[in-house]
ROBA-96469 format. One record per residue (C-alpha): x, y, z. Coordinates in steps of 0.5 Angstrom, whole numbers, plus 2048, in hexadecimal, padded with zeros to 3 digits. Layout:
N
XYZ/...
//
This chain:
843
800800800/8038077FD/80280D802/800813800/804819803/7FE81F804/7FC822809/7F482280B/7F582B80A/7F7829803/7F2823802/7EC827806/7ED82D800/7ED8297FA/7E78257FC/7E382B7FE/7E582E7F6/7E48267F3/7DD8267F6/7DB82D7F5/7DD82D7ED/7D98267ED/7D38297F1/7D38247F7/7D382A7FC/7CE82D7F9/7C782B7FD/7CB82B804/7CD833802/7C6835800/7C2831807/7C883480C/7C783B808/7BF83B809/7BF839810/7C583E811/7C184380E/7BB842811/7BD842818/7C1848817/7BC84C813/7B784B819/7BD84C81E/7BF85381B/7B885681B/7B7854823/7BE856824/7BD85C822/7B685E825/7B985C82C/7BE86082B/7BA866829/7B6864830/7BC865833/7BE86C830/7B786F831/7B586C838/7B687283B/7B2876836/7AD870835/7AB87083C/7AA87883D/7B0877843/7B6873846/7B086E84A/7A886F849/7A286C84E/79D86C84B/79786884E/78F86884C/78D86D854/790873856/798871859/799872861/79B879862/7A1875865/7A487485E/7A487B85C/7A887D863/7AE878863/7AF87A85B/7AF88185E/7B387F864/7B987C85F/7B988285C/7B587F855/7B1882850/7AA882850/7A488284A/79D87F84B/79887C845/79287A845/78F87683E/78987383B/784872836/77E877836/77B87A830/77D88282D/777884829/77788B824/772890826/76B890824/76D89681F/77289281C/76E88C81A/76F888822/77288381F/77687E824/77C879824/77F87582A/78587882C/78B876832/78B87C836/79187E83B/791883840/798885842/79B889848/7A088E846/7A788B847/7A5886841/7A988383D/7AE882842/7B287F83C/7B187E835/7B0885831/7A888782F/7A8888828/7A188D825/7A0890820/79B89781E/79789381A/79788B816/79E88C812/7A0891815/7A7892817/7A988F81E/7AC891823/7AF88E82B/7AA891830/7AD891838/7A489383C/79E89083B/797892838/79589983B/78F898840/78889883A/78C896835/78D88E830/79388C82D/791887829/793881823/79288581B/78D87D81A/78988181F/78788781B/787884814/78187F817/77D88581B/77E889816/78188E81B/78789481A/78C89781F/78889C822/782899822/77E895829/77E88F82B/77988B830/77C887836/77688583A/77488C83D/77989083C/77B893834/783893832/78689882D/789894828/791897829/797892826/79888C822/79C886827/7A1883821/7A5880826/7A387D82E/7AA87A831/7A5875835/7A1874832/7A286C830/7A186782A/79E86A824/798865823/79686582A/79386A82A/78D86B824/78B871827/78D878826/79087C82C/78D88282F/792885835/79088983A/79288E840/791889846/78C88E84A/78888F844/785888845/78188884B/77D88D848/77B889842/777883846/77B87E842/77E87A848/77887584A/77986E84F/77B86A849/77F86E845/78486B842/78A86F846/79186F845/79687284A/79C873848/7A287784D/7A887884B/7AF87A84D/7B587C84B/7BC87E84D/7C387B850/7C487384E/7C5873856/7BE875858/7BB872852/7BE86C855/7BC86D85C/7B586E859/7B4869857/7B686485C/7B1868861/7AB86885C/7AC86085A/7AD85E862/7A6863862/7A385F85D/7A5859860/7A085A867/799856867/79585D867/799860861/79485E85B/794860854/79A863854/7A086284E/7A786584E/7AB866846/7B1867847/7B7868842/7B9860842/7B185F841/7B086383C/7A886583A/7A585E83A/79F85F835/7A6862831/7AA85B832/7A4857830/7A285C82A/7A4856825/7A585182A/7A084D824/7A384F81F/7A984C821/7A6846823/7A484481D/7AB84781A/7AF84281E/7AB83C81D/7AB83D815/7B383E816/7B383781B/7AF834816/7B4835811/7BB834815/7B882D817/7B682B80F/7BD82E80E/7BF829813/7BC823810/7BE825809/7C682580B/7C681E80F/7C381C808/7C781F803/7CE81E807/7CC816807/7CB816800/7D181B7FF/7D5814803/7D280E7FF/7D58127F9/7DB8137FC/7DC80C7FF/7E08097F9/7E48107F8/7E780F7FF/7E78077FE/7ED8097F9/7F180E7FD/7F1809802/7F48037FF/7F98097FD/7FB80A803/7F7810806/7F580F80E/7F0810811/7F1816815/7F381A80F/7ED81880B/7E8819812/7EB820813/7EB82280B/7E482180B/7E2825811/7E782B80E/7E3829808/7DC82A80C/7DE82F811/7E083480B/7D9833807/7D683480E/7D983B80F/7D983C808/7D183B808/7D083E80E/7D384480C/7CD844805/7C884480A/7CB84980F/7CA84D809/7C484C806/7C084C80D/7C385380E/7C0855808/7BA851809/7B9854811/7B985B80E/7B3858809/7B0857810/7B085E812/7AD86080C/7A885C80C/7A685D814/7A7865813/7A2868817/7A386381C/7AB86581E/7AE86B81D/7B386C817/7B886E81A/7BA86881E/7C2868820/7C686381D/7C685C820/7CC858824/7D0852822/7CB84D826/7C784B820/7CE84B81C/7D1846821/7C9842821/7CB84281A/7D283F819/7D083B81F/7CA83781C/7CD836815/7D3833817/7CF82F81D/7CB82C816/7D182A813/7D4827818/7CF82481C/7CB822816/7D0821810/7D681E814/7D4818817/7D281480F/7D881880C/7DE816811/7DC80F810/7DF81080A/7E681080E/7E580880E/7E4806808/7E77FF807/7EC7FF801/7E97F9800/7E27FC7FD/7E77FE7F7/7E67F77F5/7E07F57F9/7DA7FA7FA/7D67F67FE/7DB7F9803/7DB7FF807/7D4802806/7D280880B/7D0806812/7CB809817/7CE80F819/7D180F821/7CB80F826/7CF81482A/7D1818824/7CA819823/7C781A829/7CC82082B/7CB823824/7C4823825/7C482682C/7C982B82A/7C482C824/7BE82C829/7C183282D/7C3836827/7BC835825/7B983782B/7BE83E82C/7BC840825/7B583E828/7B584482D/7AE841830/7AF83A833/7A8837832/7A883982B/7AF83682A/7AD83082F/7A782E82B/7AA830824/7B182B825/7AD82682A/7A8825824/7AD82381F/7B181F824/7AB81B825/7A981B81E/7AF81981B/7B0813820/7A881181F/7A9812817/7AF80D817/7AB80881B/7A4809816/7A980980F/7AC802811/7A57FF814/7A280180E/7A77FF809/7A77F880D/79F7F780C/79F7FA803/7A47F4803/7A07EF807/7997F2804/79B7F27FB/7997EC7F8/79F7EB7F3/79A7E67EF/7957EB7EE/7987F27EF/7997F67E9/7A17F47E7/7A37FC7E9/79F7FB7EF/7A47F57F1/7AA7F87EF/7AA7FF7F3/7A77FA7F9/7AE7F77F7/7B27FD7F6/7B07FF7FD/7B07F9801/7B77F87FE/7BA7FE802/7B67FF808/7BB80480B/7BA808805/7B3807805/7B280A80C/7B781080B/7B3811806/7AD812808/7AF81580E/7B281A80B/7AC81B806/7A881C80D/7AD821811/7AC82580B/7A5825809/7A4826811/7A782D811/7A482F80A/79D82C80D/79D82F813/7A0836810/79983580C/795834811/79883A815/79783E80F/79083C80D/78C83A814/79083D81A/791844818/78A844813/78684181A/78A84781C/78884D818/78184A817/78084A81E/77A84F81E/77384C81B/77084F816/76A85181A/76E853821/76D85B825/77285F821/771865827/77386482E/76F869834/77286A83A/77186F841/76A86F840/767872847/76286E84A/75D87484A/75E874842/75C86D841/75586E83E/75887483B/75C870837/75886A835/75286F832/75887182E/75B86B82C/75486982A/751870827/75986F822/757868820/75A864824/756860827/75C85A828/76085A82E/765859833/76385D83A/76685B840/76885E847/77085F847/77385F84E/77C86084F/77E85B855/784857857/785850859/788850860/78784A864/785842860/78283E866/78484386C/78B84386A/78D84B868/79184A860/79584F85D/79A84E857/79F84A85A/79A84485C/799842855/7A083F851/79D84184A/79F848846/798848844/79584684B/79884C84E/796851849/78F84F84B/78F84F852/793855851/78D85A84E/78885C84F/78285784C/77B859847/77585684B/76E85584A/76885284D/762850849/75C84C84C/75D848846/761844842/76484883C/762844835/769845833/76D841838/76B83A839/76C836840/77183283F/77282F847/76D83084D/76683384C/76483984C/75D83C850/75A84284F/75C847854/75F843858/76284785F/769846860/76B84385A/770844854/77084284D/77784284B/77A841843/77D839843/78483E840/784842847/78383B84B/789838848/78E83D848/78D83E84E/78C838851/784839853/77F833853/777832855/77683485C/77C83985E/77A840861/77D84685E/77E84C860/77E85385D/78085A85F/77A85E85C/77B86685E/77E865865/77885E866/77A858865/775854863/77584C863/772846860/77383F85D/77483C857/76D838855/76F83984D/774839848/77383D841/77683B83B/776842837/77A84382F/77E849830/77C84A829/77684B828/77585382A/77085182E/771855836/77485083A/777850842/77B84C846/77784C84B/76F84C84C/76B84D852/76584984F/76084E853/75B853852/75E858855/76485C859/76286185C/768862862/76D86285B/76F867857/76D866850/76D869848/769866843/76D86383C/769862836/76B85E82F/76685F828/768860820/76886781F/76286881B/76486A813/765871815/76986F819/76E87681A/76887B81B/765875820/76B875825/76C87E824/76487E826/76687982C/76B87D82E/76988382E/762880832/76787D837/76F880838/77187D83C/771876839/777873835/77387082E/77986A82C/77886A824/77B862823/77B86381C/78186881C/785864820/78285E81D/785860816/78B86381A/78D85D81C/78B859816/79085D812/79685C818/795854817/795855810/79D858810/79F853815/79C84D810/79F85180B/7A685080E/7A5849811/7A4847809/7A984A807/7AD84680B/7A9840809/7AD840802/7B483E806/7AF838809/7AC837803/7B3835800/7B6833806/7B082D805/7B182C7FD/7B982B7FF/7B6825804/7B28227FF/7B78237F9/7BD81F7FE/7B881A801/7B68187F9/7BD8187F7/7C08147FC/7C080D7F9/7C18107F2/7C780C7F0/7C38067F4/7BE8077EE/7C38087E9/7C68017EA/7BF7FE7EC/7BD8007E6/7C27FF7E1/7C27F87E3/7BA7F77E2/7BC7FB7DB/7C17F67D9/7BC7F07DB/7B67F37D7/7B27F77DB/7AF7FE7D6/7B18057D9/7A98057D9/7A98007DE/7AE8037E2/7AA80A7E2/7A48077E4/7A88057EA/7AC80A7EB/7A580E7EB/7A28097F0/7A780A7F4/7A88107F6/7A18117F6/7A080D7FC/7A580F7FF/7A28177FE/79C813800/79F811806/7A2817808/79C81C808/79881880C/79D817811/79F81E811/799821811/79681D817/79C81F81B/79C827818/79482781B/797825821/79C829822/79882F81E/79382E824/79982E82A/79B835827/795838826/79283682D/79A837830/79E83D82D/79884082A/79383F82D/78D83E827/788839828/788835823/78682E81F/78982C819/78582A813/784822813/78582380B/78C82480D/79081D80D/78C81C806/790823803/796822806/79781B803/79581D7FC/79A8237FD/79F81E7FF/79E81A7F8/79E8217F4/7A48227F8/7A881B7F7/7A581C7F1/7A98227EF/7AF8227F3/7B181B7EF/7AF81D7E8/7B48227EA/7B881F7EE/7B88187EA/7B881A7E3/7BD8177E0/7BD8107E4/7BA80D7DD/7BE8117D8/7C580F7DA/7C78097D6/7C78017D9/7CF8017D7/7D18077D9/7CD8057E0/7CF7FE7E1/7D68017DF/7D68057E4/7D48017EA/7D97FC7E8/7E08017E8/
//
């Protein structure tokens, strides 16, 4: 035997070179470059908009640390500010209704009104303007007593101008500056309605401040990073005590909390789109790099028996995949760069155009996960190649591939896996996405391998059609091959079915939430001496229909004796309701729209409680416990005979918490009313306005739309991003089809030589793929329904159920798609001649 003297630097460029020019690289580059990309592309656009939480914090939450909270806060808050030596700035906001004057058309549109003390702002600049596209300035005070400064949107709908009057409650504004920049203002979308800002001792006189208004408090601080500090240790160990309810601290580290979950779904869907296309781009380079090996299994062979060792050839080809593993992640580095700023164009309005430049995390991500692919995934097959026995130059029956190493594998999948769930930012989502698929790729294996045992078992060589007994041969010849294939087929229809699911039911359940017949108006703070006033306006409108119910703001304060808070409960959720303040009703009778799921429930039964089966299982409520809730200063008690099953969706008024009593008279209360706006719906709302100023009319169709055209640019961006799964899926189905392509090659050549028709040979190579395609879209789509259903109830909390004709698309998908990648894939199996094949397999 000859040595070769060469080193594996020398051997690792010149095979990387030899296989580049032949194409053999060419799948792995394109499978690590889409995962790269798609990672990244989602990793630099939230990079980004954290960092420009960050940068704007302080101006984002109008000061260097906010408690805001839904009463009055303790005077002693504002003391130990002012003792420390902060800065100190009150606002009050909420929704309410801004009319025109009579004279001017009395139109009326809901608006965010804010009352501000004359610290305001604390940080961050105000930015007005003398009139809609006017030039803006930076303004240090506050709106002078008797005067508005509102959003340009306002004007446009009253049909108002600077200068003119504009109705709150009692009191009339003189309309004086356009607002162009509010710092603390918050997510874009999350408020639909347009800003009015006020001087904080104008707002009593307006008679706008009812018992259930929705108020928000909110008092600022500012000044040395030392006192701020000092402050905000006081204020949490403050909030921590018992009695301390409804009171929340922002602080710079936090950030505005509606502001850090302005996108958290759009983000959601982005991760998910781009963890289902790192794991099909898994798949695919387990796939191409063994076929990449069982190519090479010859070459190796030969270097061998010249006297190459073993080492150098392990340590030539992983130079040789580590270099195209940098090189392809640096493709898809760049392309998700460029891809994220599509992102942001998609989602303008959503996010500020002028984010800072991300960090190097989604870069480290990025190389991280495309050489974590190529070494976890295209290694192992391909290092076996090291040892190869010289013997298979003259016997090829020797040195085929092995299963990989157990142990490789394993812990090429747990680094995976956690690269996976890092790049998730969300571990449920990221849980169920790569669990899903782990289970689903074992549950594939093992289904493959049963079902091509039962066609082997169930055909009838004497009366099937002769294609039909040669492609259950070809299968059953190579069951290994049959599984990988299958399984592989399967991974990849998943995804695209589960992507399709989530495109179609999920976000159209979601859109479409709304029935075509629900109240598109809401009306709250209707006072109890207005109650017949208001029904004989309604019904003298044309509004016969509606919702009519008492509303009463209450907190829960003891479950069975036991005083709750916050921290009795261990879910983010839990706490938040338990921490505000509850709507709740009381009705002698059941509302039609909320069915009993648990308990019964009897007409004005005393000391009872219905309570939403949602709540209970939140919080951990069954029949029979005894709630308590604070209502203005009276606790009020009762027991849980009944749970309710209520669809959030329906825009029907729905509670929590109903008392299923005729009256309360020891509560405070204001009545909430639902209907459809009869079809002179604007001059409706202006006349109920103007009869009754102190009530807040909530037109849900605006904010319907609003919301609407918000899901469509998230959808828009998550479909975008579907062009790298999609393709991602194709490079999966392409690699499992070709797999065996020189198996088939021989195969038939020799099937050619003894006599069988290429026709023939068609037939089966059509049957073949078809009932593997069939297969395949079964299994996944039985699976995508399951998982779809996991994230849709886990991570994005939809109620959903997916159609039973499923399983029947996604295994004619399956066929169509088999169908496809192997003419493509296999075109040319039947066209190479006999001799040459034969030639070939016998060199």
């Amino acid at each position: 035997m000859v040595s070769v003297p060469v080193s594996f630097w020398s051997l690792g460029w010149r095979t990387l070179w030899r296989d580049w020019r032949a194409g053999e690289l060419r799948l792995l580059l394109i499978a690590v470059t889409l995962a790269v990309a798609a990672l990244t592309a989602v990793g630099f656009f939230a990079d980004r908009l954290q960092n420009g939480l960050q940068r704007d914090a302080r101006a984002l939450i109008g000061g260097d640390a906010v408690v805001s909270s839904d009463q009055p806060a303790p005077p002693a808050f504002e003391a130990q500010a002012r003792e420390l030596g902060l800065q100190v700035a009150q606002t009050l906001s909420f929704p309410t209704m801004g009319r025109a004057p009579d004279e001017l058309g009395g139109a009326a549109r809901l608006v965010a009104l804010k009352a501000v003390s004359d610290a305001y702002p604390l940080r961050g600049a105000l930015r007005l303007a003398d009139r809609p596209g006017g030039t803006d300035q930076a303004v240090a005070e506050v709106p002078p007593r008797g005067r508005a400064w509102v959003d340009p949107a306002l004007l446009g709908v009253l049909e108002l101008e600077i200068g003119q009057t504009l109705w709150l409650g009692d009191s009339a504004f003189v309309l004086d500056k356009v607002i162009v920049v509010e710092p603390d203002r918050g997510a874009g979308f999350m408020s639909f309605a347009p800003r009015v800002m006020i001087h904080a001792d104008d707002l009593p006189a307006t008679g706008l401040v009812q018992p259930a208004s929705r108020l928000s408090y909110r008092l600022a601080v500012a000044g040395d990073d030392a006192a701020v500090a000092r402050f905000v240790r006081w204020a949490e160990a403050e909030i921590d005590r018992p009695e301390v309810r409804g009171i929340r601290l922002e602080s710079l580290e936090g950030g505005r909390p509606e502001m850090q979950q302005t996108l958290e779904r759009a983000e959601k869907f982005l991760n998910l789109v781009a963890l289902l296309a790192a794991l099909l781009c898994a798949v695919a380079v387990a796939i191409a790099s063994r076929g990449f090996a069982q190519r090479h299994l010859d070459d190796c062979a030969m270097l061998r028996v010249l006297g190459l060792s073993q080492g150098t050839m392990a340590r030539a080809y992983t130079l040789e995949f580590i270099l195209v593993g940098l090189m392809a992640s640096a493709l898809g580095l760049v392309l998700g760069f460029a891809v994220h700023h599509v992102f942001v164009v998609l989602l303008a309005g959503l996010v500020d155009a002028g984010l800072p430049a991300p960090g190097l995390g989604p870069v480290w991500l990025g190389l991280g996960m495309g050489l974590t692919l190529m070494i976890a995934f295209g290694l192992p097959p391909v290092l076996q190649l090291s040892r190869v026995p010289p013997l298979r130059v003259i016997r090829r029956d020797v040195g085929q591939l092995k299963p990989a190493s157990l142990a490789v594998l394993l812990l090429g999948m747990v680094g995976f896996a956690g690269l996976l769930m890092m790049a998730s930012r969300d571990l449920r989502l990221g849980g169920i996405a790569v669990g899903g698929f782990a289970v689903a790729v074992v549950l594939f294996a093992v289904v493959s391998y049963l079902a091509v045992r039962l066609l082997r078992a169930s055909v009838n060589e004497n009366t099937a059609p002769r294609a039909l007994i040669m492609a259950t041969r070809q299968l059953s010849a190579r069951p290994v091959y049959a599984v990988v294939q299958i399984s592989a087929l399967s991974v990849g229809l998943l995804a695209l079915v589960l992507l399709v699911l989530l495109r179609t039911d999920l976000i159209a359940s979601w859109r479409n939430a709304t029935p075509p017949d629900a109240p598109d108006r809401f009306v709250i703070n209707i006072q109890p001496d207005q109650d017949q006033a208001f029904r004989a306006a309604l019904k003298e409108g044309g509004v016969n229909e509606f919702d009519w119910y008492p509303m009463i703001r209450g907190r829960l304060v003891s479950i069975n004796g036991q005083t709750v808070d916050p921290d009795s409960f261990a879910t983010d959720r839990a706490q938040r309701l338990v921490e505000r303040e509850f709507n709740l009703s009381h009705s002698a009778t059941l509302p039609p729209h909320n069915p009993v799921s648990a308990g019964r429930w009897t007409d004005d039964e005393a000391d009872a409680l219905s309570v939403e089966e949602g709540l209970a299982q939140e919080l951990g409520l069954k029949l029979g416990d005894r709630l308590g809730f604070d209502i203005a200063g009276i606790v009020t008690e009762g027991r849980i005979t009944s749970l309710r099953k209520v669809d959030w969706g329906s825009m029907r008024v729905n509670f929590f918490v109903i008392f299923p009593r005729a009256q309360m008279e020891e509560v405070p209360l204001t009545y909430i009313s639902a209907f459809r706006a009869p079809p002179a719906g604007s001059a409706f709302d202006n006349a109920l306005v103007r009869q009754f100023p102190n009530i807040t009319n909530v037109d849900m169709s605006q904010t319907i739309a609003q919301v609407q055209r918000v899901l469509g640019q998230v959808i828009r961006a998550v479909e975008f991003l579907f062009a790298f799964t999609l393709a991602a899926g194709l490079v999966v189905l392409l690699a499992a089809v070709t797999a065996t392509r020189g198996e088939r090659e021989r195969e038939f050549a020799v099937l050619r030589a003894v006599g069988a028709s290429s026709g023939l040979l068609r037939q089966v190579q059509r049957i073949e793929l078809l009932g593997v395609g069939l297969l395949a879209g079964v299994l996944a789509s039985v699976v995508a329904v399951v998982v779809g259903w996991a994230l849709a109830r886990y991570a994005f909390e939809f109620a959903w159920t997916a159609s039973p004709l499923v399983p029947l698309a996604g295994a004619l998908a399956g066929a169509l798609l088999a169908l496809a990648a192997g003419w493509w894939g296999l075109r040319g199996v039947l066209r190479t001649p006999v001799v040459e094949t034969l030639r070939r397999a016998a060199s």
